[in-house]
C-alpha positions as CSV (number, residue, x, y, z in Angstrom):
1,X,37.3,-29.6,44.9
2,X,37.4,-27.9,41.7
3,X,39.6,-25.4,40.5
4,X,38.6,-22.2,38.5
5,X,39.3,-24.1,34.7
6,X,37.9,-27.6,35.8
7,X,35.0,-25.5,36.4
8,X,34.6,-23.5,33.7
9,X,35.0,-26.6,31.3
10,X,32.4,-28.6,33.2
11,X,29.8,-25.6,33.3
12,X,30.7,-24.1,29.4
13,X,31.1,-20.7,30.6
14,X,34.2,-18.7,30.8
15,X,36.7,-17.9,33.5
16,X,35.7,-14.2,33.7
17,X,32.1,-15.0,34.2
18,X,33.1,-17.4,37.0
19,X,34.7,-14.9,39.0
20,X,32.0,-12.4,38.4
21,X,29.8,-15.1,39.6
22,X,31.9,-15.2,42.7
23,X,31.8,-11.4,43.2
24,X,27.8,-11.2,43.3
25,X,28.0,-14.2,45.6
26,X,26.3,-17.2,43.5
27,X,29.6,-19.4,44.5
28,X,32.6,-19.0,47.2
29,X,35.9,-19.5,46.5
30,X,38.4,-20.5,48.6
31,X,41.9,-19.4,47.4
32,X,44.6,-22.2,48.3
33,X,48.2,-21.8,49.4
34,X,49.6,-21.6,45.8
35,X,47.5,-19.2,44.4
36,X,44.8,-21.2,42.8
37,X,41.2,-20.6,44.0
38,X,39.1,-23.4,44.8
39,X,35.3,-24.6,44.3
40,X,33.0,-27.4,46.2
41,X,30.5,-29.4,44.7
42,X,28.0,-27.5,46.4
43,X,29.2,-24.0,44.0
44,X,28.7,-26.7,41.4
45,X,25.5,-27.7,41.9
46,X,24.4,-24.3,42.7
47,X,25.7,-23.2,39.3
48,X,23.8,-25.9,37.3
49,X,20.5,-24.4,39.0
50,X,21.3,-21.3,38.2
51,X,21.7,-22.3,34.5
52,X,18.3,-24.0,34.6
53,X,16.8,-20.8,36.4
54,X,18.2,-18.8,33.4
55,X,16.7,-21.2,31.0
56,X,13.5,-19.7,32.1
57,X,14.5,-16.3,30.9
58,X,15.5,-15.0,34.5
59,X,17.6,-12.3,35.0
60,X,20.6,-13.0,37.2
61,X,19.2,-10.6,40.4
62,X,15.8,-12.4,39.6
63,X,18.0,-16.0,39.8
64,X,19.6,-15.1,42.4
65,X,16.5,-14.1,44.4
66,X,15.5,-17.7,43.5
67,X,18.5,-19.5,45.2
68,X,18.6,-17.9,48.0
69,X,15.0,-17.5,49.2
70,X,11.2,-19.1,48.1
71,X,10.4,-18.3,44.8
72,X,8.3,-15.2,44.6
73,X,5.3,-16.0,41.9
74,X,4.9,-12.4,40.9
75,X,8.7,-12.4,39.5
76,X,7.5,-15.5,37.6
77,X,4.3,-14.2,36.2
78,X,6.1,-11.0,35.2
79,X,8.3,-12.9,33.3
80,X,6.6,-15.4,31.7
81,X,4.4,-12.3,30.4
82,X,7.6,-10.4,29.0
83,X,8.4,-13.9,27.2
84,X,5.2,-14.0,25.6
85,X,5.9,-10.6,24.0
86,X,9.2,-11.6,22.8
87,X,8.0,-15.0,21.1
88,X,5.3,-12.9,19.6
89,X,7.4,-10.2,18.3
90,X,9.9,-13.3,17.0
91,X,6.8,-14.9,15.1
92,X,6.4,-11.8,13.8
93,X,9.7,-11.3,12.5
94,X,10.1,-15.0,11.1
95,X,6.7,-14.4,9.3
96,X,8.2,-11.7,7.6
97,X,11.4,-13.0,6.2
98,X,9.1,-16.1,5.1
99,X,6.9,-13.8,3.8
100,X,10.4,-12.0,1.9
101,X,11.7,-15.1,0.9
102,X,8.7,-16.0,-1.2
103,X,6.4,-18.5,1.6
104,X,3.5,-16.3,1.9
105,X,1.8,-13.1,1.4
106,X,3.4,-10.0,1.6
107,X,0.0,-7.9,1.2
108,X,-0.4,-6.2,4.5
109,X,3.7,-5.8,4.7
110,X,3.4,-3.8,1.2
111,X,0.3,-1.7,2.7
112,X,1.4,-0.5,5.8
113,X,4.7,0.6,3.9
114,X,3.0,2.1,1.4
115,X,0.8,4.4,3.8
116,X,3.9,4.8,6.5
117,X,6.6,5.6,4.2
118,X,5.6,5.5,0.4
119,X,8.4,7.2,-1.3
120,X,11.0,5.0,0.2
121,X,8.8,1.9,-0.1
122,X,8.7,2.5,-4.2
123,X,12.7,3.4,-3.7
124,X,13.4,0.2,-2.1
125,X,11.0,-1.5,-4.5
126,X,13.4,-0.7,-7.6
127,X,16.4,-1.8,-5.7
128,X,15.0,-5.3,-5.6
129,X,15.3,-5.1,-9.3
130,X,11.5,-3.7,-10.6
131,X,11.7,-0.7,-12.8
132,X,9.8,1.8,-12.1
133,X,6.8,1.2,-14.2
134,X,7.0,-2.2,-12.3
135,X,7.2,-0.8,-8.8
136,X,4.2,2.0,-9.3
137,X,2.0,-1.3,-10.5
138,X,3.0,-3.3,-7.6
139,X,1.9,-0.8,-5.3
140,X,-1.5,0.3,-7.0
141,X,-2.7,-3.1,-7.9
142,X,-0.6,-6.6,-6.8
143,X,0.6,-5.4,-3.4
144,X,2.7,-8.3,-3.2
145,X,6.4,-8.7,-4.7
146,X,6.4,-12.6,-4.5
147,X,3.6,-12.9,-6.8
148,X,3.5,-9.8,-8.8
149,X,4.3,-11.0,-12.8
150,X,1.7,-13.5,-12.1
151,X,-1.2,-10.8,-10.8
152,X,-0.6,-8.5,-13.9
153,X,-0.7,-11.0,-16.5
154,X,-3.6,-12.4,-15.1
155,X,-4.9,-8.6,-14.4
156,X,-3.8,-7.0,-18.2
157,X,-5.7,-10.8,-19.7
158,X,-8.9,-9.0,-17.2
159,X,-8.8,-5.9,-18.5
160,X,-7.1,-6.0,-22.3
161,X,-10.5,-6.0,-23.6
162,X,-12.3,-4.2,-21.4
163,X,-13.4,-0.8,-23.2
164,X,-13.7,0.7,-19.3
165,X,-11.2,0.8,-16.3
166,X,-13.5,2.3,-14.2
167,X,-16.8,4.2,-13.6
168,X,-18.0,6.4,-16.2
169,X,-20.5,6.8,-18.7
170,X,-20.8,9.5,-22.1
171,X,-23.6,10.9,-20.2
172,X,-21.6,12.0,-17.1
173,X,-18.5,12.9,-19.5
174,X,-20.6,15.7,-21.1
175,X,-22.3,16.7,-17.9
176,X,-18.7,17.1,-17.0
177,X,-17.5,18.8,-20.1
178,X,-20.7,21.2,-20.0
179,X,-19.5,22.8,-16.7
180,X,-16.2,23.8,-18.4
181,X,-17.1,27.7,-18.6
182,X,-14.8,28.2,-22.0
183,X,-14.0,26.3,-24.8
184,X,-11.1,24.5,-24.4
185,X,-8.0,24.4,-27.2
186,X,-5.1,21.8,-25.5
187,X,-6.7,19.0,-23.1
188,X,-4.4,16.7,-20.9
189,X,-6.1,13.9,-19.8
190,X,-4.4,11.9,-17.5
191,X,-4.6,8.1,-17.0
192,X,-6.6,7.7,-20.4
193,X,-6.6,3.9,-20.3
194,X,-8.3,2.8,-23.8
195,X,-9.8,6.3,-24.2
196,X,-12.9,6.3,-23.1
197,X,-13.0,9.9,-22.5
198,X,-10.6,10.8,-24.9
199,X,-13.1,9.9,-27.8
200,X,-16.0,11.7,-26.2
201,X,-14.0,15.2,-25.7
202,X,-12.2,14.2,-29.3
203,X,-15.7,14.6,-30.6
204,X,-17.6,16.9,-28.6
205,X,-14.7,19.8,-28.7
206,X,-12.1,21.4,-31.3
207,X,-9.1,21.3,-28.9
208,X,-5.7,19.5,-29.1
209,X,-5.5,16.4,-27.0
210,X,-2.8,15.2,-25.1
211,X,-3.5,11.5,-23.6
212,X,-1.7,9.8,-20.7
213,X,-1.2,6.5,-19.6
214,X,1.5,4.2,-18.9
215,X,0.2,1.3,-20.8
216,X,1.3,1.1,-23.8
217,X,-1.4,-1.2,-25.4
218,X,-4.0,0.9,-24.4
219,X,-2.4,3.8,-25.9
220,X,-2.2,1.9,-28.8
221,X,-5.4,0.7,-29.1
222,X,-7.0,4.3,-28.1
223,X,-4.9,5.2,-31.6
224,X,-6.5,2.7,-33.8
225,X,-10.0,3.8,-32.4
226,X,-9.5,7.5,-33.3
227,X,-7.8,6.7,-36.3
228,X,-11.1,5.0,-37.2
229,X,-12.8,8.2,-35.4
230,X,-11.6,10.6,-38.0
231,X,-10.5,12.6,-34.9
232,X,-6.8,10.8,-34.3
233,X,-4.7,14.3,-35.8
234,X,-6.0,16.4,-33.1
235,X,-4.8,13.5,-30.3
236,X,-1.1,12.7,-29.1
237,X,-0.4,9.8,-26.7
238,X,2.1,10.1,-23.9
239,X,3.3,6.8,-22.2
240,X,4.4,7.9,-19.1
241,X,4.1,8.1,-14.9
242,X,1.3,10.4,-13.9
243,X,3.3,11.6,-11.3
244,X,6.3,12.8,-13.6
245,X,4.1,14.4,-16.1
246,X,7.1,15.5,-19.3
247,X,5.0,19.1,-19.3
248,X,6.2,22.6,-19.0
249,X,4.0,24.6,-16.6
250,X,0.7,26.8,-18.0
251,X,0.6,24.3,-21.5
252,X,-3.0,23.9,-20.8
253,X,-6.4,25.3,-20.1
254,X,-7.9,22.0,-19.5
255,X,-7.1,18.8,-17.5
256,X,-8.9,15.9,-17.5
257,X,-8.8,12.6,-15.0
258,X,-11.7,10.5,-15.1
259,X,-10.9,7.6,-12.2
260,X,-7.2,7.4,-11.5
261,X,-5.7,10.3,-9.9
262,X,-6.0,7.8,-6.5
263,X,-3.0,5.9,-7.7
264,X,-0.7,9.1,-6.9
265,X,-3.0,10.4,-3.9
266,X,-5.9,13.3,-5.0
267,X,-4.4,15.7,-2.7
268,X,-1.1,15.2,-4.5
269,X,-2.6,15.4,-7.9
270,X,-3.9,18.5,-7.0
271,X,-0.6,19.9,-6.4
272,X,1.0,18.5,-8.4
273,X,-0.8,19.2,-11.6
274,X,-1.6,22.7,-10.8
275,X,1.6,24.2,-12.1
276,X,0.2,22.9,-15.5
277,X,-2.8,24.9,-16.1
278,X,-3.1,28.2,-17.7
279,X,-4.6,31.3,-15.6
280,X,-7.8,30.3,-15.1
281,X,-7.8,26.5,-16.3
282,X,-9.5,24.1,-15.2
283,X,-9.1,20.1,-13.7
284,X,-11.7,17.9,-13.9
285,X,-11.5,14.2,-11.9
286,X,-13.2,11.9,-10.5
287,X,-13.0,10.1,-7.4
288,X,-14.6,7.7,-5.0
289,X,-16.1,8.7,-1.8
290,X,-17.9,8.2,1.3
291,X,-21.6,9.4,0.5
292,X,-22.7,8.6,4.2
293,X,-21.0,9.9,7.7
294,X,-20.9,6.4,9.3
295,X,-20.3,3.9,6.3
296,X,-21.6,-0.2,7.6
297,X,-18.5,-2.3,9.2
298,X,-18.1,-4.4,5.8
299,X,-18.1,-1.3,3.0
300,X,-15.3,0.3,5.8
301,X,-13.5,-2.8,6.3
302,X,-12.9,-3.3,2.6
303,X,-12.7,0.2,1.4
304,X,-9.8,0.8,4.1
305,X,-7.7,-1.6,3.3
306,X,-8.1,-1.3,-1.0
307,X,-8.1,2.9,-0.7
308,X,-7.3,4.1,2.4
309,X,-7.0,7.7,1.7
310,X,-11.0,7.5,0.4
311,X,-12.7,10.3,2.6
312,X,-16.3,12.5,1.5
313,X,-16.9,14.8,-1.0
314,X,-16.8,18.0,1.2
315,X,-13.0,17.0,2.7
316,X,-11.9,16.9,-1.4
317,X,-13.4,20.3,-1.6
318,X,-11.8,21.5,1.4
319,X,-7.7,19.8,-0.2
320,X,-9.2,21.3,-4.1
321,X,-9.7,25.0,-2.1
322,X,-6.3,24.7,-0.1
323,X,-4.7,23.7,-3.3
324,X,-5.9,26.9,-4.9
325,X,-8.7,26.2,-6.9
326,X,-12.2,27.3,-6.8
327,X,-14.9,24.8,-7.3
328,X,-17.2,25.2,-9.9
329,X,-19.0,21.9,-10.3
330,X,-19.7,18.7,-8.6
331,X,-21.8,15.8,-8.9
332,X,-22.0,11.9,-8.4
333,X,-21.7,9.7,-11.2
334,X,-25.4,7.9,-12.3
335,X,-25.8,4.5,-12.0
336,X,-25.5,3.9,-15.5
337,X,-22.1,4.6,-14.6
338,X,-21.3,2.0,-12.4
339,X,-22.9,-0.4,-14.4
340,X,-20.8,0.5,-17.3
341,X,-18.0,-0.8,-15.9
342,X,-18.9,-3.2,-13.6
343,X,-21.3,-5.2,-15.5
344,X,-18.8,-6.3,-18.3
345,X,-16.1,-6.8,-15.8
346,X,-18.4,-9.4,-14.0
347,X,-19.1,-10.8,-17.4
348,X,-15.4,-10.8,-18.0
349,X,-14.7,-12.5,-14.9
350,X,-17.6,-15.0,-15.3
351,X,-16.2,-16.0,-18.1
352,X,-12.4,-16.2,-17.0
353,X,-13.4,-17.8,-13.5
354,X,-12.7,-21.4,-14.3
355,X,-9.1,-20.7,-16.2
356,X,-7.8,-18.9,-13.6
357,X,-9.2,-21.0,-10.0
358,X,-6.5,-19.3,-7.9
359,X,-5.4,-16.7,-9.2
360,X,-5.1,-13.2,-6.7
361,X,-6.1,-11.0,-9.7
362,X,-9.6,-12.4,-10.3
363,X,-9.8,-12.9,-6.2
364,X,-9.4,-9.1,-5.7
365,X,-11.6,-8.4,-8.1
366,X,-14.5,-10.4,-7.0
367,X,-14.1,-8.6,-3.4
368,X,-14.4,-5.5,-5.6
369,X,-17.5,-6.3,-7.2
370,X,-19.0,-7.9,-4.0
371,X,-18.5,-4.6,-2.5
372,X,-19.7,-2.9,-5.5
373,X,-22.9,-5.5,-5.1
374,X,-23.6,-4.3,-1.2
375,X,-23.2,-0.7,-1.9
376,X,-26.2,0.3,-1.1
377,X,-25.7,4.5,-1.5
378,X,-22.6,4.4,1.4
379,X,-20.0,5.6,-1.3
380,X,-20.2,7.0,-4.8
381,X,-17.8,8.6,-7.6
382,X,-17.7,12.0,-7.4
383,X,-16.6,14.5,-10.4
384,X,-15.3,17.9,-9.5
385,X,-15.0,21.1,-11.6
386,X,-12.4,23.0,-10.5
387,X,-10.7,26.3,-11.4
388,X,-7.4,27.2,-11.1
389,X,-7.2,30.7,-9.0
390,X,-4.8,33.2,-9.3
């Protein structure tokens, strides 16, 4: 015979659980003649098999149901599929704090933040100590905290020398520049990289050039260039975010973003940068789209997961129209185009590949240019003319 305590202690459960263990009628007391109840070995033993039932993730009704009567196979099946879920969600979970404590990739975490919830995913990104500069490059480009100072110096050593950071050509720049329908006097471009662009609408207009960028080397090396241009008076440099532009509304009659206006979202460009134009001014950018209705499973695959906001030519149209511009102009970039950038990065790679066996920058990359490679006419970079409307 057993009293309450001796019970407990043997068992490792408390004295309140006991007695509500007695109420739902696992055990039965017997109360004795000074006040104490008492147990048999037989509540005991039935309470040790209801701890090993338990062990199996059974409720207590489902446990009970289990002492009592034949096991029903269905309650076990059930069961054992509800503990699946849970081990799978707990995998889950561990693979994330492993992930947030530096033991693996933290790509797909960082993506589906970034397209869920991206203002409070770059928020939370500065409270783990990045500045902002740092955070906005983590999301474009390393998509991973743990290994981000290491993806942008191998990155920058890509690109430093690089006279293009994307598709374009002189050609397409004064196809561009030809549908502007006035002459333009004060030119923002935006996301300028090494100046390109800048140089080609330096030379090929009279107006006063504002350049954007938040690299500071390129800025600096888009300064020597004109300097050596003869055209460097007409051109200041801003180092700054694209999407906290230091501009008072209606300062020009001209914007220009060849490539980059995907790091804040087009649609949000569009917005955003139309308080800056003049009655009447125009935005010119570039973007990449889908040139076919049903792109092949590999162009999707990779295209969804490296710009997943990408979407046709006519849908940029429709967000340029809502915004409240009207379109004057559009056309894909040539093929000179994408070989102007793509054909010296390879080289750049090529040439890089054996120093840096490893590294995620150079990885990323050669997915890019293996897509490039297979693109077969399924997406293309699009320029749009557009006019700001009254």
């Amino acid at each position: 015979m057993y009293r309450i305590s001796q019970l407990a202690e043997m068992l490792g459960l408390s004295r309140t659980t006991l007695l509500y263990y007695e109420k739902q009628g696992v055990i039965q007391g017997k109360r004795l003649d000074n006040g104490y109840r008492s147990f048999t070995d037989k509540d005991l033993q039935r309470l040790k098999l209801l701890q090993k039932l338990q062990a199996g993730g059974l409720t207590l009704k489902e446990c009970l149901a289990c002492l009592d009567e034949k096991v029903e196979r269905d309650i076990l099946v059930e069961r054992l599929r509800q503990l699946d879920e849970e081990i799978a969600q707990k995998q889950k979970s561990r693979q994330l704090l492993a992930a947030l404590l530096g033991e693996s990739s933290l790509t797909d975490w960082h993506q589906t933040l970034e397209q869920q919830a991206p203002e409070a995913h770059l928020e939370w990104l500065i409270k783990q100590g990045f500045d902002e500069k740092q955070a906005l490059r983590l999301k474009w480009l390393s998509k991973d905290m743990n290994n981000h100072e290491q993806y942008m110096l191998d990155f920058n050593l890509i690109f430093k020398d690089l006279e293009r950071w994307g598709p374009g050509s002189e050609a397409d720049t004064l196809r561009a520049l030809a549908k502007v329908p006035h002459s333009p006097q004060s030119i923002l471009e935006i996301g300028c990289g090494q100046g390109s662009a800048t140089q080609i609408l330096a030379e090929h207009s009279s107006a006063n050039i504002t350049a954007v960028d938040n690299e500071e080397f390129a800025l600096q090396s888009l300064v020597k260039t004109l300097k050596e241009q003869g055209t460097g008076d007409r051109v200041a440099t801003v180092c700054t975010n694209m999407e906290k532009l230091p501009f008072e509304p209606d300062s020009f009659d001209l914007i220009w973003c060849e490539g980059s206006a995907y790091i804040m979202g087009v649609n949000n460009a569009l917005k955003a940068w139309r308080p800056l134009l003049q009655d009447n001014g125009i935005l010119v950018l570039s973007d990449l789209v889908w040139s076919v209705e049903s792109p092949s499973e590999k162009a999707l695959a990779f295209w969804q997961k490296e710009y997943p906001d990408m979407t046709t030519a006519a849908h940029r149209i429709a967000q340029a129209e809502q915004a409240g511009y009207e379109v004057i102009g559009s056309f894909a970039l040539s093929d000179e185009s994408w070989l102007a950038y793509y054909a010296p990065l390879e080289d750049r790679i090529d040439a890089l590949g054996s120093q840096r066996q490893g590294s995620m920058a150079l990885e990323d990359l050669q997915r890019e240019l293996s897509a490039f490679h297979l693109r077969a006419g399924e997406f293309d970079y699009q320029m749009f003319i557009l006019r700001a409307c009254n």
